[in-house]
N, C-alpha and C positions, 0 to 999 in steps of 0.2 A: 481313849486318851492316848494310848501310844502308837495307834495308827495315823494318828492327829497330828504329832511328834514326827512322826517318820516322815510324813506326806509334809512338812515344813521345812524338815533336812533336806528333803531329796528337791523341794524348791528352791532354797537357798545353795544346794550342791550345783544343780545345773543352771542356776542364773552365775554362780563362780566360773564355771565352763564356760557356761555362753561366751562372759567377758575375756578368759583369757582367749579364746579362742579368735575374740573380732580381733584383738591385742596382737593375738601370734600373725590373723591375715594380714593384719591393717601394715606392721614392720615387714614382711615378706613381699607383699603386692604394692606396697608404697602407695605410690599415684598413677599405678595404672600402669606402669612401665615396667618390666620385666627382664631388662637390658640390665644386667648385672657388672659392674666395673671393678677390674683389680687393677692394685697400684699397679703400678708401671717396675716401682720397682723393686718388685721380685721377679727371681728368674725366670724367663720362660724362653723358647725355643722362637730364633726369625724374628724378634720383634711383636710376635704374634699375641694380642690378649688373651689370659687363657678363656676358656666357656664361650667362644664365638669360632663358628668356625669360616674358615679363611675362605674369602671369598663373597660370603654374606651381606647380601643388600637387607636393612632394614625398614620397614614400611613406620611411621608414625600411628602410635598407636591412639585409640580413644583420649581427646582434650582433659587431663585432669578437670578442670572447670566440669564438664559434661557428667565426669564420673563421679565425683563429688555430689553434686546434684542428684545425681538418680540414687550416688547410694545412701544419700541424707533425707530422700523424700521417697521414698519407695518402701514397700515390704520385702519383708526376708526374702519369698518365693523370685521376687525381683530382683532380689541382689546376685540370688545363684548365678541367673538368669546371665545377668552381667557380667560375671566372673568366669562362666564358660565362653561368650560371646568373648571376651578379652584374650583368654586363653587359645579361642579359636583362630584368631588374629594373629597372636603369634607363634604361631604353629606353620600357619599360611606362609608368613613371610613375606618380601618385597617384591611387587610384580612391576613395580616402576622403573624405567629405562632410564638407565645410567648415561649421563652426560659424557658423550665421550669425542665430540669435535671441538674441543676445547685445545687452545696451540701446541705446542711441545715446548717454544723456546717463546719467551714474548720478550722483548727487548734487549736480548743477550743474555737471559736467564736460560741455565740449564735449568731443562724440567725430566731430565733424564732421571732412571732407575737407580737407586741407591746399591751399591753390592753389599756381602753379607758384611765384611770387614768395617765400611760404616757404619752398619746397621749395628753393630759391635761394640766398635769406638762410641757410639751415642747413646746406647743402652751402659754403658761403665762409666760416661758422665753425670746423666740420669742420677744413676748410682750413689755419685759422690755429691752433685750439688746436693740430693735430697737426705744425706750424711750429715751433711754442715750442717743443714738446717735443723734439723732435727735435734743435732747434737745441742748447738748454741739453744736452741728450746728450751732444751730440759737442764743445761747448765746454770744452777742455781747462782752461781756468784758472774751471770752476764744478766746485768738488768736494765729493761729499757723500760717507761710508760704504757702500760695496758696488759704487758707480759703474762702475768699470772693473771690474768681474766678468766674466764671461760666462754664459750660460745654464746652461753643463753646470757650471758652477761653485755655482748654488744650492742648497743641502740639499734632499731630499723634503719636509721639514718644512717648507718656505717655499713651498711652492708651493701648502697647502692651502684659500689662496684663487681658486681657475683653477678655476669648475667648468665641465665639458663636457657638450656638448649633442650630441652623435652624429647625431642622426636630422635636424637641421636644420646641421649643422659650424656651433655658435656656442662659441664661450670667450667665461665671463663672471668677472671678478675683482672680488668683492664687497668692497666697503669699508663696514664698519659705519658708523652713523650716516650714511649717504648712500639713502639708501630699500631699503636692500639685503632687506630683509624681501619686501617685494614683488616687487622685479628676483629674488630666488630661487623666488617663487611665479611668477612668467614662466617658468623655464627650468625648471620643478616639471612644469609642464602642457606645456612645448613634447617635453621629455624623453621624457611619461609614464613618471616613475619614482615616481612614487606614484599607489597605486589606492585608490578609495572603494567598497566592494563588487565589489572583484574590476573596476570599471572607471575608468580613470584622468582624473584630474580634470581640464576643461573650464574652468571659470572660476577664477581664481586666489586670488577672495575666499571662495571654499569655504574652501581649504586652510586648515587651523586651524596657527594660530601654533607652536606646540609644536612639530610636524612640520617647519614650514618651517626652523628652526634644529637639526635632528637631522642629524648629519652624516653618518649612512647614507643619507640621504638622496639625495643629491649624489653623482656621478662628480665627484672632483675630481682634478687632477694627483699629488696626492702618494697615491695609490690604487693608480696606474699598477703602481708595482716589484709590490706584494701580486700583480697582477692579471699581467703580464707579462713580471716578471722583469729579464733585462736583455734585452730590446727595447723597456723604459719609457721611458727615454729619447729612442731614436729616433723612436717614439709620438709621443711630446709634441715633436719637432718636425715631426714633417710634417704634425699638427693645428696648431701653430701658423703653420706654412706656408698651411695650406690652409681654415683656418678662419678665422670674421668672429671677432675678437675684442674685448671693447667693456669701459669702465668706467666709473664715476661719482666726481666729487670731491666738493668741497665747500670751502668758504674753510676754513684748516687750525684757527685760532683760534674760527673758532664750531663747526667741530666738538667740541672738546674742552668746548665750555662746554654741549653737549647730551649730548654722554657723560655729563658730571659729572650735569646736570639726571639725566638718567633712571637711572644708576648710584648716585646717592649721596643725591638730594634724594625718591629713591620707595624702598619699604621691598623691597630684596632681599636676601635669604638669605646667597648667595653670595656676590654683592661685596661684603657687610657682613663679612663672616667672612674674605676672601682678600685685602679691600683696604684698608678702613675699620676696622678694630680695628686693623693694626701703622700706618696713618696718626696715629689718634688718639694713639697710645700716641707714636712719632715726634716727630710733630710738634705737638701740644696736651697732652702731658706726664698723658694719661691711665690711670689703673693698673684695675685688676681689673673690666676693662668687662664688659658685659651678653654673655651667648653669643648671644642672638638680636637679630635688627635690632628688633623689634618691640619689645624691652625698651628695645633701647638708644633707638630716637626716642620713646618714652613718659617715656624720665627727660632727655628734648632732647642726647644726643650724636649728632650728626652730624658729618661732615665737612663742614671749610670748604672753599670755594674754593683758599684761599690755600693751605689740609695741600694740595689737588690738586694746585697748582702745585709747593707744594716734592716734592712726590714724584716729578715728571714729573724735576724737574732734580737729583734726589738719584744723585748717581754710584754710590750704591750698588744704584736699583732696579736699573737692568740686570745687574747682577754675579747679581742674586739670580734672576732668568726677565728674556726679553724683553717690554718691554711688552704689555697684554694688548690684541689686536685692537681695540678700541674707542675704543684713543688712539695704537695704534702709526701709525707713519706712513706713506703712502699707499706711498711709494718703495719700502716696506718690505714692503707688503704684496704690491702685481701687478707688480714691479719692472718699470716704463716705460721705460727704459733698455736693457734684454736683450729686450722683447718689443716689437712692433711694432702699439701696438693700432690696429686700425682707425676704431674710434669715442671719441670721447670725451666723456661727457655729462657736467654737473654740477648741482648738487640746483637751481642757485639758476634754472635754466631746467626744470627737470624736465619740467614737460608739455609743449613743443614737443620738446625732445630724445628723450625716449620717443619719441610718437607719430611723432618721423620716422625713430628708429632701426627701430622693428618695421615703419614701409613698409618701410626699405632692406632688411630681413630678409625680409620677403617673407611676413611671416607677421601684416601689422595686421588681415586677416579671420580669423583664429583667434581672437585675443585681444584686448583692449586693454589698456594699464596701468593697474593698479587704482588709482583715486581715490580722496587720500589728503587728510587735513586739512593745512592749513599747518602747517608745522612752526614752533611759537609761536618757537624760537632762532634770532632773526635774525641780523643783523651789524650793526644798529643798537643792537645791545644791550650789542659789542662795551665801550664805555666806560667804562659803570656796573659790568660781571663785572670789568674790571682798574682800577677806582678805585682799589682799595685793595692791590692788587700791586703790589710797587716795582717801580721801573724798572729797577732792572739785575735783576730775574727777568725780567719782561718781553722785555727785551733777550738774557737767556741760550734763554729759550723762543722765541723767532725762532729763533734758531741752530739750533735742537734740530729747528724744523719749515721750515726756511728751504727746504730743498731741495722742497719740495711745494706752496709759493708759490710758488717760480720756474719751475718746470717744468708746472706747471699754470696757468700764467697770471694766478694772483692776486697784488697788488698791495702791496705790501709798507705791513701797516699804522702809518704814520710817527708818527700823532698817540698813539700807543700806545707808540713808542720812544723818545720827546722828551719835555723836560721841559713 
């Protein structure tokens, strides 16, 4: 009887082991990737990540999908099997040749070497935007919508800004109107998830526009469940553990006034038809408008500023969808609150931030960021777009975007909420 006893313990002891044991591999080896990420911002020497040594090309390791699969359908002896095979992989390292006839200058862009003193100055910005945020985080008496959530609390549907980048562990959380067109064409070529004859694109000005906003494009988070199941989840955070993860802003009011520019002041299809017809008709007491944009700006209906602004603050847009990406608000989009990004860049520095994010990525001899015109929407422009906006809109649209000033550092604009 009590060898009976013993021989029950020592089964239930080592089925305890087993599990903790998948438990300790399954949090350490993730999804097959082994590319470790510390924030950015803590100290370290050059700019340098710690645990990667400088210089290091990384080879893309075995397809999560692939690994998943063997390790969900195989036997133990098979899993070791795999687990040495993956290990051996990265031991090897990257034997693939580094793109290096790529320009120096394309357009009047320097693409020269950054000295230490930058490399300086942008690790003690680093520093302080990811201060702010943090702070405002955890500052109990700053409250915005969604704030005290937690991660496993967001819909899949919010998440389908977080695309991943497997083969380099980057998460990037695209906010339109912040140069996200290109930053997609970065993680387009870093990915190679899009091929040009059967080989996948190299420089990021190839990529033709069309593609770079196709959403198949893109692994993005909200992918995971289709792909996963329920260890979607657990996925997305041990990449979010283990991954560099970076965003861009932009001051929250001139984005909105580039939205409008390129949404409502250029002839488009779509936002004519999904946004600009129930505006007109709303708020300019327009009846039996044109079906096409092109009729409608040939007989001069357009949308004003002012329809934008009252749209933005009509209680009833959100009842009817949540705003659409292009003017939703940043908090809303890569929620900086629940994630911990590592980098935070914004449009109004873009080429020093770029170019010193992809050193810390390790990846500024692959690529560089594609050189782009000034973007004509300044913030100097600020004045003359809300001349003619009353002040208490004015005053209700801070509210609406206040949480994305604060937490991102921008400066609460005063001469715009005063008489």
């Amino acid at each position: 009887m009590t060898k009976a006893r013993l021989l029950r313990l020592s089964v239930v002891l080592v089925s305890i082991f087993m599990i903790l044991l998948i438990i300790v591999y399954w949090d350490n080896v993730g999804t097959a990737h082994f590319y470790l990420h510390t924030s950015f911002s803590r100290t370290h020497s050059s700019g340098a990540i710690p645990g990667i040594t400088a210089g290091e090309d990384w080879e893309a390791l075995p397809d999560v999908d692939e690994f998943l699969a063997k390790l969900l359908s195989s036997n133990p002896k098979q899993n070791s099997s795999i687990s040495r095979k993956t290990e051996q992989l990265l031991v090897q390292g990257s034997s693939k040749t580094v793109v290096s006839n790529l320009e120096e200058n394309v357009r009047g862009y320097d693409w020269s070497t950054h000295n230490a003193r930058n490399s300086l100055d942008q690790e003690k910005l680093q520093i302080e935007r990811q201060r702010t945020l943090r702070e405002f985080c955890a500052n109990s008496s700053f409250t915005f919508p969604t704030k005290e959530r937690s991660f496993d609390d967001i819909p899949n549907y919010e998440l389908n800004h977080l695309i991943v980048d497997d083969r380099h562990g980057i998460i990037y959380c695209y906010v339109p109107k912040v140069a996200c067109t290109n930053w997609k064409r970065v993680m387009i070529v870093l990915s190679e998830s899009l091929l040009d004859q059967g080989v996948p694109y190299h420089n990021p000005l190839d990529i033709p526009r069309e593609h770079v906003h196709n959403s198949s494009t893109h692994l993005t988070f909200n992918k995971f469940w289709r792909r996963y199941g329920k260890f979607s989840r657990h996925l997305m955070k041990i990449k979010l553990k283990k991954y560099t993860k970076f965003l861009f802003v932009r001051d929250p009011f001139v984005r909105l006034i580039s939205a409008f520019r390129s949404k409502f002041e250029l002839e488009n299809e779509e936002f004519y038809r999904r946004f600009a017809i129930p505006m007109l008709k709303l708020y300019s007491n327009h009846t039996n408008l044109p079906t096409s944009v092109s009729e409608a700006f040939g007989a001069g209906l357009k949308v004003s500023f002012s329809d934008f602004i009252q749209y933005l603050l009509d209680p009833r847009t959100e009842k009817m969808a949540p705003f659409n990406e292009h003017w939703r608000q940043v908090y809303r989009l890569c929620h900086p609150c629940q994630i911990d990004y590592d980098f935070i860049g914004k449009l109004e520095t873009l080429d020093e931030d770029a170019a010193y994010l992809l050193q810390l990525l390790k990846v500024d001899r692959l690529l560089h960021f594609p050189p782009s015109y000034r973007n004509r929407t300044a913030s100097s422009w600020e004045d003359d777009w809300f001349a003619k906006i009353p002040l208490a809109w004015r005053q209700q649209l801070y509210k609406l975007y206040e949480a994305d000033f604060v937490l991102f550092g921008y400066p609460k604009p005063e001469n715009l909420l005063k008489d």
